[in-house]
C-alpha positions in Angstrom: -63.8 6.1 156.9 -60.7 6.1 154.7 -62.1 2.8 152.8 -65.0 5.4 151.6 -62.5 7.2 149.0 -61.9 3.6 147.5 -64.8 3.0 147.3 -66.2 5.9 145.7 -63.4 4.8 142.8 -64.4 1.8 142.5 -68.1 2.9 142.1 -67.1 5.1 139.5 -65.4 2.0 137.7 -68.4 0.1 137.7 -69.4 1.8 134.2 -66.7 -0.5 132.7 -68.1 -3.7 131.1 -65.2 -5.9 128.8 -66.2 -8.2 126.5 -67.7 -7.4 123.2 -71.3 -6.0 122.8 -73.3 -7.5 120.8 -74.6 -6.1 117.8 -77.7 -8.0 115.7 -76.4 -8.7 112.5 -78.1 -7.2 109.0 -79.0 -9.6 106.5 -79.5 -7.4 103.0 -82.3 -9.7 101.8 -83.8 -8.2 98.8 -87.8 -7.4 99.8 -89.2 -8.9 96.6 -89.9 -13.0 96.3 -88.1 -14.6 93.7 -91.2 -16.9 93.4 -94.6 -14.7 92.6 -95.4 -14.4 96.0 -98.8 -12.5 96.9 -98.4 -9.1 98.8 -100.2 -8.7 102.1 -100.2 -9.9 106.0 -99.7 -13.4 106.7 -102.8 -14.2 108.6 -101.6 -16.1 112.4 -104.7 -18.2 112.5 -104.2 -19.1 109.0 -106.0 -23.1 110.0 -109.0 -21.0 109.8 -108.7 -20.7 106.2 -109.8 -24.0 105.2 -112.9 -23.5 106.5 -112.7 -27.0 109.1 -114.5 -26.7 112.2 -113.1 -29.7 113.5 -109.4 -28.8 112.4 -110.2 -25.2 114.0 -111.4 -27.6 117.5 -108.1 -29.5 117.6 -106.0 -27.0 117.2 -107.6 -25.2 119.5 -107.5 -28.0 121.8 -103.7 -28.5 121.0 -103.1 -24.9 121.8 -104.3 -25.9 126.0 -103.4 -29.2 126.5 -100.1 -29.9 124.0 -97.5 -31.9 126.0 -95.2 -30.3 123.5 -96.4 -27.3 124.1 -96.7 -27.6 128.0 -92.8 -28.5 127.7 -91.8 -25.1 125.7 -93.5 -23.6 128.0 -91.6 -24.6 131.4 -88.7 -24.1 129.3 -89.4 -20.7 129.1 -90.5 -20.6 133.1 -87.2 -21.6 133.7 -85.2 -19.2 131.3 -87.5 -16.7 132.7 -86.5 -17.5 136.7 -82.3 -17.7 135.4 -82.7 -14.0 134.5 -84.2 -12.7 138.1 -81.6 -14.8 139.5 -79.3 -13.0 137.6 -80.5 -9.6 138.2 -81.0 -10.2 141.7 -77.3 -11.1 142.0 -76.5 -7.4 141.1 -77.7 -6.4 144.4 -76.7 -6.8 148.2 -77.6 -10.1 149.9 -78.0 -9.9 153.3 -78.6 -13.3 156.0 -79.4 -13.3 159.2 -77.9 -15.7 161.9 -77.6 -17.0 165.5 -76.3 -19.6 167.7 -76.4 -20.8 171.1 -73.1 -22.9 171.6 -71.7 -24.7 174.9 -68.2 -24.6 174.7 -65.0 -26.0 175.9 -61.4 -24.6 175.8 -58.6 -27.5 175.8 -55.6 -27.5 178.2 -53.2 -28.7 176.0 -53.3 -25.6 173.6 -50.5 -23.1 172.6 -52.8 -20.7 175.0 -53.2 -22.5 179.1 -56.5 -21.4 179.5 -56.7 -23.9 182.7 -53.9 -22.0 184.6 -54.5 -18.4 183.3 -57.2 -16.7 186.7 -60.6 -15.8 185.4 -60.5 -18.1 182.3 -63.3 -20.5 182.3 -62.4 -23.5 180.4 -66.4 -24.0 179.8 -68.7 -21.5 179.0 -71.5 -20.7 176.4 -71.8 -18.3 173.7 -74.9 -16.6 172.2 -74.6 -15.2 169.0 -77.4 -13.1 167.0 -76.7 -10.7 163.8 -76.7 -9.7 160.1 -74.2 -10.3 157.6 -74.0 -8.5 154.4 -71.6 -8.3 151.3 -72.3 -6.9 147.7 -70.1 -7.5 145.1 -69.0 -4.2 143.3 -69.8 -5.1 139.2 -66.5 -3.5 138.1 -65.8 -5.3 135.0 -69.3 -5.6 134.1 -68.9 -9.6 135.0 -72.7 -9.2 136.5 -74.3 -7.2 133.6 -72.9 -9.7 131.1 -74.5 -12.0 133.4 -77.9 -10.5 133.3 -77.4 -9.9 129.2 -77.0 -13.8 128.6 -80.3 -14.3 130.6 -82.6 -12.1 129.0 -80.8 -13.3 126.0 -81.8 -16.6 126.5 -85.0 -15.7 127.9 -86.0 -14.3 124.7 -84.7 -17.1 122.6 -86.8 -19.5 125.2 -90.1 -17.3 124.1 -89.0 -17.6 120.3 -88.7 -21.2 121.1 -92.2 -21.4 122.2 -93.4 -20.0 119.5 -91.3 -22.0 117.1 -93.3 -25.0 119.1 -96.4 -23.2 118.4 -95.9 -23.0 115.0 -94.3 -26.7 114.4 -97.4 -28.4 116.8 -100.7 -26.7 114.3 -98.8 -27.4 111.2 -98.5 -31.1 111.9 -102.0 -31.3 113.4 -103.1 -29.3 109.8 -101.3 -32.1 108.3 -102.0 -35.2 109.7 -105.8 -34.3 109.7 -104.8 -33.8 105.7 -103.8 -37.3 105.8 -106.7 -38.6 108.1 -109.4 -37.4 105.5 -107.5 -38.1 102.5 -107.2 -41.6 103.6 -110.8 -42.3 104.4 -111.4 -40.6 100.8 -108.8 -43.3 99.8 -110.7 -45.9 101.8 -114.1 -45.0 99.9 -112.6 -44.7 96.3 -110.7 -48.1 96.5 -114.2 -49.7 98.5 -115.6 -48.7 94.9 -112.9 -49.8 92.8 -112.9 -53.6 94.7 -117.2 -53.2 93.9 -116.3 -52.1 90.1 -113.6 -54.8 90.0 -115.5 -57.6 91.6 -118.6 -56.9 89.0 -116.2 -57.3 86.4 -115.0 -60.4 87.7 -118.3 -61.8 87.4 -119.1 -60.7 84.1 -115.9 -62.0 82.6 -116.9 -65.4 84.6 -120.2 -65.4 82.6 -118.4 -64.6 79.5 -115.5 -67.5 79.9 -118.5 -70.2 80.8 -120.7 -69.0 77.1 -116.9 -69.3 75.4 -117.0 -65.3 74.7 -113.7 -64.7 76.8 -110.7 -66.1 77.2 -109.2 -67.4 80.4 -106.4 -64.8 80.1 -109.2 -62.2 80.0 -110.9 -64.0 82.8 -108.0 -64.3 85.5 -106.7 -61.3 84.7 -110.3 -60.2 85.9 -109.9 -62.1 89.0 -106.6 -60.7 90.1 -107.8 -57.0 89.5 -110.7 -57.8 92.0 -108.4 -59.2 94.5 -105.5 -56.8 94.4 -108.6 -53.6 94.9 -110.1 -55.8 97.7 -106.9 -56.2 99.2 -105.9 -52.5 99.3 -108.9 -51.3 101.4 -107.8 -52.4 104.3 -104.7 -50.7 103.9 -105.8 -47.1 103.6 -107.9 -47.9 106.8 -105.1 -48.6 108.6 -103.2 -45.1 107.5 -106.5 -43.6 108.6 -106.3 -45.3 112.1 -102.6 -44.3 112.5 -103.4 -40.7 111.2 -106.1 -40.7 114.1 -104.1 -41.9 117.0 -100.7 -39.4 115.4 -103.1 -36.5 116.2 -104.5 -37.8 119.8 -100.7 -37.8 120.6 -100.4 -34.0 119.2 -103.1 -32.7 121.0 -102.2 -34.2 124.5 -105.0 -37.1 124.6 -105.6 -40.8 125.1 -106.4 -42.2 121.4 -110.0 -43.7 122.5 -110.7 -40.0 123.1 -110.5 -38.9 119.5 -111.1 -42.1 117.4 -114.5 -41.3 118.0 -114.8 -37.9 116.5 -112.7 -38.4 114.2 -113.4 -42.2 113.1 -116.9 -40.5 111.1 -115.4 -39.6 106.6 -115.2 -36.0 106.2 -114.3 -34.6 102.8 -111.0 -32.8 102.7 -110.7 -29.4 103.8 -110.7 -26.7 101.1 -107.4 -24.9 100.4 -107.8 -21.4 100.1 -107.2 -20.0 96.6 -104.3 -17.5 97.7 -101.8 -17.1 100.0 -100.8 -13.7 101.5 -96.9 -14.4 101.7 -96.2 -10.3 103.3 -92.6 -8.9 102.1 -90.4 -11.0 101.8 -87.8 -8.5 103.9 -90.1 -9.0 107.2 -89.4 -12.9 106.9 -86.7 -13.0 109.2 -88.4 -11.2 111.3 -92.0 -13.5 111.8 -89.9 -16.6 111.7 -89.6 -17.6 115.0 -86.7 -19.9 114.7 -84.3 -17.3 113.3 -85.9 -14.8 116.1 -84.8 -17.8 118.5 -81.4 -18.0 116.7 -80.5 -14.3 117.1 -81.0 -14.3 120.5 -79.1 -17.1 121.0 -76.1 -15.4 119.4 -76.7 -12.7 121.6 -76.5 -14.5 124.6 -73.1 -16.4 123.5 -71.8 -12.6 122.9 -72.7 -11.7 126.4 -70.8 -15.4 127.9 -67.8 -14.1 126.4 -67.7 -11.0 128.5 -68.5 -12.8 131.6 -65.5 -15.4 130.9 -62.9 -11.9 130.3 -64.3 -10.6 133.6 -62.6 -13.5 135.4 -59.6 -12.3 134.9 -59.4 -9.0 136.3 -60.0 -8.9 140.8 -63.1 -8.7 142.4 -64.2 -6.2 144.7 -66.9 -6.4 147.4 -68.2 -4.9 150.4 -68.3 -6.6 153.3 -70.6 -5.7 156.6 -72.1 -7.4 159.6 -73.6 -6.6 162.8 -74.9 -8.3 166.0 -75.3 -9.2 169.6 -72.9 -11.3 171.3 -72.2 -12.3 174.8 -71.6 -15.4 177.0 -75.2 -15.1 178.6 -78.6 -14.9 177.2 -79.6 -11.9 179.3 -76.5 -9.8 178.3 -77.7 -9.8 174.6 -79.6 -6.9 174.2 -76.7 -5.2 176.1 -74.9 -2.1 174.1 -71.6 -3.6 175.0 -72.3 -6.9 173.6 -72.9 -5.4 170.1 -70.0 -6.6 167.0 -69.9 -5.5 163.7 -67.8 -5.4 161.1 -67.5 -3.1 157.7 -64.5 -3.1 154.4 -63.9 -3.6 151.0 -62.9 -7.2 150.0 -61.1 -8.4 146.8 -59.6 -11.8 144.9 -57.5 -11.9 141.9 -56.8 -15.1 140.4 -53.3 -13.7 139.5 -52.3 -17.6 138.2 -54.5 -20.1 137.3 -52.7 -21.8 134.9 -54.6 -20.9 131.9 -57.6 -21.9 132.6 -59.2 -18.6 132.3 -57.7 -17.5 129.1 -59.1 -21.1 128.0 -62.5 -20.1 128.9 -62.3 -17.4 126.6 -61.6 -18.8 123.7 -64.4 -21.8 124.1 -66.8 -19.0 124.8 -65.6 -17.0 121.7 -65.6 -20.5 120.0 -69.3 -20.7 121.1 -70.0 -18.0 119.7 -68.6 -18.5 116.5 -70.9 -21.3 116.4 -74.0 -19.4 117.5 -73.3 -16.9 114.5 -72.9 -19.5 112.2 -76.7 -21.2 113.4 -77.6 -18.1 112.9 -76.4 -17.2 109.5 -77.9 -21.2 108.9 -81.8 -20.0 110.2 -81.9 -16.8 107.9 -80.6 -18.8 104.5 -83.0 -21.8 105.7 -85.7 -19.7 106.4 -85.5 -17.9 102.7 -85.0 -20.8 101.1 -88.0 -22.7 102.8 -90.1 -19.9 102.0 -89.2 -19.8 98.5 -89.9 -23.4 97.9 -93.2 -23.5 99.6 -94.5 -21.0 97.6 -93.5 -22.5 94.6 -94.6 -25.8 95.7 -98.1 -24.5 96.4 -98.3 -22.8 93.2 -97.7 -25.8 91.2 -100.1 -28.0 93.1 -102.7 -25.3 92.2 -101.8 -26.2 88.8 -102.3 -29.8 89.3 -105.1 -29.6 90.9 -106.9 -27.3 88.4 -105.9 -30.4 85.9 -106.7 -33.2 87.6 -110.6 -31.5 88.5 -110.8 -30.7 84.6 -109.7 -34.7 84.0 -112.4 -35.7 86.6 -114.8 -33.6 85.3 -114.0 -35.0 81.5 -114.7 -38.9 83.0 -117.9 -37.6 84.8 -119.1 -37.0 81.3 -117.9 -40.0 79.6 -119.3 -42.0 82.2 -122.8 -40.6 81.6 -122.3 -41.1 77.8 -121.6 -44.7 79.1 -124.6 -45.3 81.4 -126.6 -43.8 78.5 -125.4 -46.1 75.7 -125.7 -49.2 78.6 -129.3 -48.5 78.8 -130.0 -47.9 75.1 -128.1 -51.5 74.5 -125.4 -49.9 72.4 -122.9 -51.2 74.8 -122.6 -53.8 77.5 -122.2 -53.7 81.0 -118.8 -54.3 81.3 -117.9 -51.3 78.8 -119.8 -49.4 81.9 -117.7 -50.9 84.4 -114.8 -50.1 82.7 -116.0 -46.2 82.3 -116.9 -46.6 86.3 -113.1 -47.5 86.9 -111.8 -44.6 85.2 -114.3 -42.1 86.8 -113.0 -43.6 90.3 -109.3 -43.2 89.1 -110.2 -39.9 88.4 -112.0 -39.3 91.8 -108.7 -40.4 93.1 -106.6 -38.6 91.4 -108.3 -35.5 92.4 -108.8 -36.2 95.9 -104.9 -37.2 95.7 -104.2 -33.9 94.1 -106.5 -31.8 96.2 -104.4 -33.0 99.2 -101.1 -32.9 97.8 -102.3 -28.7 97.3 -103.4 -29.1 101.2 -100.1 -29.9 102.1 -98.5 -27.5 100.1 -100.2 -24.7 101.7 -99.8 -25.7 105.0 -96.2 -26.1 104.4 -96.4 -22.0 103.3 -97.9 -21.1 105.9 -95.5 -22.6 108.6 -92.6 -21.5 106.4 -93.9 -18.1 106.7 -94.1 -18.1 109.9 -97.5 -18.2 110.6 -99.7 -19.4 114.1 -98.2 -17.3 116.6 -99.1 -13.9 117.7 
């Protein structure tokens, strides 16, 4: 009973936790954009936006069946388990035991069991009991503990979403490039059609002596060079095809066939809602992610300082033991055993002090990522939206130069048929309304990508 005093102190000591707390850190970040961002909610199923329904399937699809996904996932499982480990070390453990032994005492030891009356140099021994010990947190070595693993387990979930976010903006993306190269595929079919008809007329022309062979191999090499680039914008569409099988966890003959069909481009929606610019930090999953890995560095330090003060436990067992089987349940062969335990690495050469520093070292390092995520996550943001807003721009010129050669080319087809002009003066207006198709479809992407870019800078597809 006098070990109860102690331990009553040492109870009361428990409330002492060294190392320092962690504290998040405040970013002033001024709550206006520096570009003309748009006030209002980022929308988390911002894909829906472009109005896709096959986009909307594979992300969807994605969202079940990622490998990527399925990865950040059992990352978080497992961050998830090292926390209950760590809180269930906080309490008692307690394991059972028993034995059954046949013994044998030798002759030759300090103690001559073989000459010493009622000694048997062989007998048995039957052992059955509980052991328990519970280590008394008394420099807060076990709550630091605990505070690293939730830390991290946070930072795992942040993670997850960071994956979340990362896996639909690529999918967004490479189905961008998937339509905008069968679009390619079409124009440049076109321009080898427009070319090659040119060809031929500048062939007539050169035989009746009205062109020059200049003129006429220069014809030739156009139509070769546009048949010669189909091909290639095929193949990006293949390789944009099988990028996105990969993304959404399935075999490429899977999705070739769903996807192998030309689909015009997805529509980009007019605005962006880019929210305040203040609650950046906190939708971005990656500096979420960041944060709590600071927090968890913070919390390793306190664990490394606790090494160097003694541990206390208490120690307790209790059982039956006795030579025969039958005498077990006896009350006189019941043990047990009951005290406070402690160990002090009063030298260790260093080591521990060591420790310390690395841990503080780490997390130095962690603040710095951290201070790293919040500038990269304003800066991202800021460029998106300006990158978006000037592809608006370009787009809105390159529909009004499309819509310019949609005319001329009518102009052209009417003068062709009144025999003001011939055909290759049409041909020639049929090239530059195809350019401009191009160009358009080229810019109308090029917006695509920008607002996909936004929207994953904001932090958007997670919820």
């Amino acid at each position: 009973m006098r070990s109860l005093p102690l331990l009553g102190i040492l109870l009361a000591a428990s409330a002492c936790t060294v190392g320092p707390d962690h504290v998040r850190p405040v970013r002033n970040v001024a709550p206006e954009w520096v570009e003309p961002g748009t006030p209002g909610p980022v929308d988390a199923r911002w894909w829906e936006q472009f109005g896709d329904a096959q986009l909307t399937a594979l992300v969807e699809r994605a969202l079940k069946d990622s490998p990527d996904l399925a990865e950040a996932t059992a990352r978080l499982a497992e961050a998830r388990a090292d926390r209950d480990a760590a809180a269930g070390g906080r309490l008692p453990s307690i394991d059972a035991a028993g034995s059954a032994t046949r013994n044998r005492l030798s002759e030759n030891e300090q103690l001559p069991v073989g000459q010493i009356p009622g000694i048997e140099r062989n007998f048995s021994l039957f052992d059955l009991g509980f052991d328990a010990s519970w280590e008394i947190d008394l420099w807060g070595r076990r709550t630091r503990q605990v505070e690293a693993t939730e830390a991290r387990a946070a930072a795992a979930l942040a993670g997850r979403q960071d994956a979340m976010v990362a896996l639909i903006a690529e999918i967004a993306r490479n189905y961008t490039d998937l339509r905008l190269a069968q679009a390619d595929a079409g124009s440049l079919t076109a321009m080898a059609g427009a070319d090659a008809e040119t060809a031929r007329l500048t062939s007539l022309r050169f035989a009746a002596g009205e062109a020059s062979r200049l003129e006429h191999e220069t014809a030739e090499a156009a139509a070769r060079a546009s048949a010669a680039a189909v091909p290639e914008a095929r193949a990006r569409a293949a390789a944009a095809t099988y990028r996105i099988a990969t993304l959404v966890g399935a075999a490429p003959e899977e999705v070739a066939s769903e996807l192998s069909a030309s689909r015009p481009l997805p529509e980009s929606p007019d605005t962006i809602l880019t929210g305040l610019r203040s609650e950046l930090l906190e939708r971005r999953p990656d500096v979420r992610r960041a944060e709590r890995e600071l927090a968890a560095a913070t919390a390793d330090v306190g664990v490394a300082t606790a090494d160097l003060f003694p541990r206390f436990s208490l120690l307790g067992g209790i059982g039956q033991q006795a030579r025969s089987a039958g005498d077990l349940a006896s009350g006189g062969s019941t043990r047990f055993q009951i005290g406070p335990s402690f160990s002090w690495p009063i030298f260790s050469g260093g080591t521990i002090r060591a420790q310390i520093r690395a841990a503080d070292a780490r997390a130095d390092a962690a603040a710095a990522r951290y201070e790293k995520a919040v500038i990269g996550a304003l800066a991202d943001s800021e460029t998106a939206i300006n990158r978006f807003l000037n592809a608006r721009a370009s787009t809105f010129d390159a529909d009004g130069a499309l819509a310019n050669e949609r005319r001329a080319y009518a102009l052209a087809e009417a003068r062709e048929r009144r025999g003001e002009d011939d055909r290759l003066a049409l041909m020639r207006a049929k090239k530059a309304l195809i350019a401009a198709e191009k160009r358009a479809s080229d810019t109308a992407a090029t917006e695509l990508q920008a607002a996909i870019a936004l929207f994953k800078a904001l932090g958007g597809g997670w919820s």
